[in-house]
N, C-alpha and C positions, 0 to 999 in steps of 0.2 A: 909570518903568518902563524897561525893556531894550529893543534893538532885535528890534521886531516879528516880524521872522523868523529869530530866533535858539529853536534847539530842542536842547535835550540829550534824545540817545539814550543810553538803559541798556539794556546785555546782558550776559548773564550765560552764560558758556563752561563745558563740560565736554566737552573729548574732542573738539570737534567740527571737527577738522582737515579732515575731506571737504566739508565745504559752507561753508567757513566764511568762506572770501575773495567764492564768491559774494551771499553775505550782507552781508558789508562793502561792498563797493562797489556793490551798490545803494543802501545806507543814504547812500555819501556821495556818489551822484549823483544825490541829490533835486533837484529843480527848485527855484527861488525861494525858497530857505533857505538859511540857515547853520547844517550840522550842528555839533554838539559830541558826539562818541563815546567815549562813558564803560565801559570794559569792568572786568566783577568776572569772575577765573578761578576754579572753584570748586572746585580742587584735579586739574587734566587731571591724565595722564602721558602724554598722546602727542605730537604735533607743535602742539597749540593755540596754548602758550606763546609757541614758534617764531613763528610767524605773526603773534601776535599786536604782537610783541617789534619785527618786520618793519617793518609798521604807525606804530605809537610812534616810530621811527627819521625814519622819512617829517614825520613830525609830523600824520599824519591820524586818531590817534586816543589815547586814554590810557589805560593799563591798571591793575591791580593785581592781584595774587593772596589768595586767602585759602583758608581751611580747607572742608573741603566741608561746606555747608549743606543743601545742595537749593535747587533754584530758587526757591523761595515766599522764605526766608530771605536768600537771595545778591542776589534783588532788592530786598526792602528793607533791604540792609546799603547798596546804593549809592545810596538815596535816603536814607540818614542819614552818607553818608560826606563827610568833607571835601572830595573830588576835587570831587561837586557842587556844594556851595556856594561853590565857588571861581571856579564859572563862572556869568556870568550872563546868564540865560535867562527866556523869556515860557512855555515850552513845553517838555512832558517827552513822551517817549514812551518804552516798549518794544521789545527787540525781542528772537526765538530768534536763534539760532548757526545756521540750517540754511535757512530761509524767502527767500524772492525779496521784496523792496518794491516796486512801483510807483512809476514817478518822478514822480510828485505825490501818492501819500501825505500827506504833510507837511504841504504847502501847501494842500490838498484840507481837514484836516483844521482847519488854521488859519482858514481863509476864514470857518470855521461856529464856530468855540469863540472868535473874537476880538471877540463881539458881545458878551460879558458877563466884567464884572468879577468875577462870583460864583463859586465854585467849579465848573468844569466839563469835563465827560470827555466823549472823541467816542468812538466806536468805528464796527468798520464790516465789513461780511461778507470772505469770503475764497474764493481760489480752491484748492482739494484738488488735490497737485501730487504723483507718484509720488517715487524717489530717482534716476533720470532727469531731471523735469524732464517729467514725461509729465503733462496735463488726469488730472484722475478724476474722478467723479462726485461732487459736494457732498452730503454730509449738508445735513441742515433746519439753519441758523443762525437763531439770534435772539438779543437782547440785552434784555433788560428797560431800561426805563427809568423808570420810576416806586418809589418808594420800599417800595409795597405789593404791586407784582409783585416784589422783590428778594427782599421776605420767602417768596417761594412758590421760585421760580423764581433765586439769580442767575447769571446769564448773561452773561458780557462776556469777549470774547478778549481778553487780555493784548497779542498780538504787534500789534495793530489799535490800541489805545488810544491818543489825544495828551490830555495834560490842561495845564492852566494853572496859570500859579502860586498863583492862589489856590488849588488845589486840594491843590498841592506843599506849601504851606505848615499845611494841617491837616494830612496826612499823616504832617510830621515830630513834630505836636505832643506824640507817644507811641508807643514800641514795643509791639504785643500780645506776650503771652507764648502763647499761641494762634495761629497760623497755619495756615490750611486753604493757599489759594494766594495769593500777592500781586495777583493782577489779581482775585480774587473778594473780597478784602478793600478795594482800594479802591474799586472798584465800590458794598461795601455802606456804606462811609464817607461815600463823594463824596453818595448817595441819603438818608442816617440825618442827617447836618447840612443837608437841605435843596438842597444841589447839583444840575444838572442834568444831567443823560445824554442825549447826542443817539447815537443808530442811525444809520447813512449805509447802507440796507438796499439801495441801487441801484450800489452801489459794491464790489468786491471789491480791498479793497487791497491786500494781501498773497496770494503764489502760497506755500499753507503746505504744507510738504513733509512727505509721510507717508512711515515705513520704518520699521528694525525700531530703530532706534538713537533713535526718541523719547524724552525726556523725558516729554513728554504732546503727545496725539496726538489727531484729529477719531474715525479709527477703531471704531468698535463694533458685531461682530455679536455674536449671540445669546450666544456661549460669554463676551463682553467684558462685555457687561453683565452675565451673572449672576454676572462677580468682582467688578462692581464695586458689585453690591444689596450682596453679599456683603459687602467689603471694607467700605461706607459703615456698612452695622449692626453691624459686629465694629471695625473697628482708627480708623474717622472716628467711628463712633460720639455725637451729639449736638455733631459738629462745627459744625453753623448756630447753638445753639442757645450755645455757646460762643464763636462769632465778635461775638455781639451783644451775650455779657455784657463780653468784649473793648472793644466800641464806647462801652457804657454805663458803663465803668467808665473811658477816656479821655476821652470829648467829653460828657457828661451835661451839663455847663455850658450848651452852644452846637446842641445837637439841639432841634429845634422840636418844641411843644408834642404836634402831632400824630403823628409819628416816635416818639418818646418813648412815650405809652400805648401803643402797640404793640410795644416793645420791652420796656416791663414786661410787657405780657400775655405775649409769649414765653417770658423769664425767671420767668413763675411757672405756665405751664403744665402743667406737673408735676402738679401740687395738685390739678388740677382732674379731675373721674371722664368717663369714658370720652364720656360724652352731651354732656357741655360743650364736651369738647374736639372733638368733632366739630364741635356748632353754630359754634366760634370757628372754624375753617380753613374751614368751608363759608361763611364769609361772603362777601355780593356782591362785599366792598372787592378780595377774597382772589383774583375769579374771573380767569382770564389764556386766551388762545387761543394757538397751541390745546391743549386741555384737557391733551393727555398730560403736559404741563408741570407740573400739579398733581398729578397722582399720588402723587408721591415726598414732595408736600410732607404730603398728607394722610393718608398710612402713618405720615410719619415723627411725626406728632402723634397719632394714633391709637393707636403702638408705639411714643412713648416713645424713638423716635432721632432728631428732630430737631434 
């Protein structure tokens, strides 16, 4: 193996020239680590490039440009790019173009995922930070961590996440042609082959900055969610339901017996008439706190978009 406190960071830029230095050099003044900062540009035209280019010269970080993806996309181009596999590393993380890090992040994150060889993701709550730089008030975080809450519920910030190499390494085993978000895709990989998922729910690592220039954002009142019922049953439309035939059609090999039936049951839930499909999502395996969590999962089986 690699030396233990060696961590590549992946970020992935658009446009994000106003926050974007302070975002880097939190990342490379982590404590008791050796960053590696790996940046994919996802096609700026402002000053990103600049900045970036800054950086690179220094020799504290490496960049590349490519065609604009979107984020979900841009991030797993650089977990199958060259640039990574050229560096070697115990430990991968995330991270936005706009967010603050905590300077033990890392090493916080390390201390808990360097117990197992087996495939494994930390994740960990966050602190809701204005475009100031100003406290706000947190939404409710949670992060599932069980394989049968993922199916109801998944929940994992992307900017929070460290994972290990064993986890790196099934990751690359296959591109989905399907992508909802890449930190909701590895989340249900790292849980569907058996991996485990630790929460660090006393912990707020990241100060994640909310404004109007999000990508994706903690934000939603009322008028936010009703685009987003909206948006989920018209344009994501049986996007869970797609992410797993994704899963099942890469890793069927190496998913464990009990993972497995339940990804068939997903994948052929369809078939089944209205009474069934209730009994199947009302089950105990199925139940997660707190409840409001299940909601969306048991509409979306009910109605045919999940």
């Amino acid at each position: 193996m690699f030396d233990n406190q060696d961590v590549i960071v992946m970020m992935s830029t658009y446009n994000g020239e106003k926050y974007l230095k302070e975002q880097v050099n939190s990342i490379l003044n982590q404590k008791e680590v050796s960053v590696h900062l790996i940046v994919r540009d996802d096609g700026s035209t402002d000053n990103t490039l600049k900045i970036l280019n800054e950086y690179q010269k220094e020799g504290k970080l490496e960049y590349y440009k490519g065609r604009n993806l979107g984020p979900a996309k841009s991030f797993l181009d650089i977990i199958n790019s060259k640039s990574l596999s050229e560096i070697q590393a115990n430990y991968f993380a995330f991270s936005d173009q706009d967010d603050i890090w905590k300077s033990d992040k890392l090493i916080r994150a390390i201390n808990i995922i360097s117990t197992s060889d087996e495939p494994y993701l930390y994740c960990a709550d966050f602190q809701r930070i204005d475009q100031d730089g100003r406290y706000l008030k947190n939404n409710f975080h949670f992060t599932t961590s069980t394989f049968n809450q993922s199916v109801v519920c998944s929940y994992c910030t992307g900017c929070t996440m460290v994972f290990n190499y064993s986890l790196l390494e099934k990751i690359r085993i296959g591109k989905p042609d399907y992508l909802l978000m890449h930190d909701d895709w590895i989340h249900k990989v790292c849980l569907a082959i058996g991996g485990k998922v630790f929460f660090d729910r006393e912990y707020r690592a990241v100060l994640y900055r909310q404004h109007e220039g999000n990508v994706v954002g903690s934000r939603a009142g009322l008028t936010q969610k009703i685009k987003n019922l909206y948006k989920r049953s018209h344009d994501q439309k049986d996007c869970m339901y797609k992410e797993y035939a994704e899963i099942m059609e890469i890793y069927k090999q190496i998913i464990p017996k009990p993972q497995l039936d339940v990804i068939n049951q997903i994948l052929e839930y369809k078939k089944k008439n209205v009474v069934s499909r209730l009994k199947w999502c009302l089950q105990k395996k199925f139940r997660i706190h707190p409840i409001k969590l299940a909601k969306e999962f048991v509409l979306g089986i009910l109605f045919k978009f999940y």
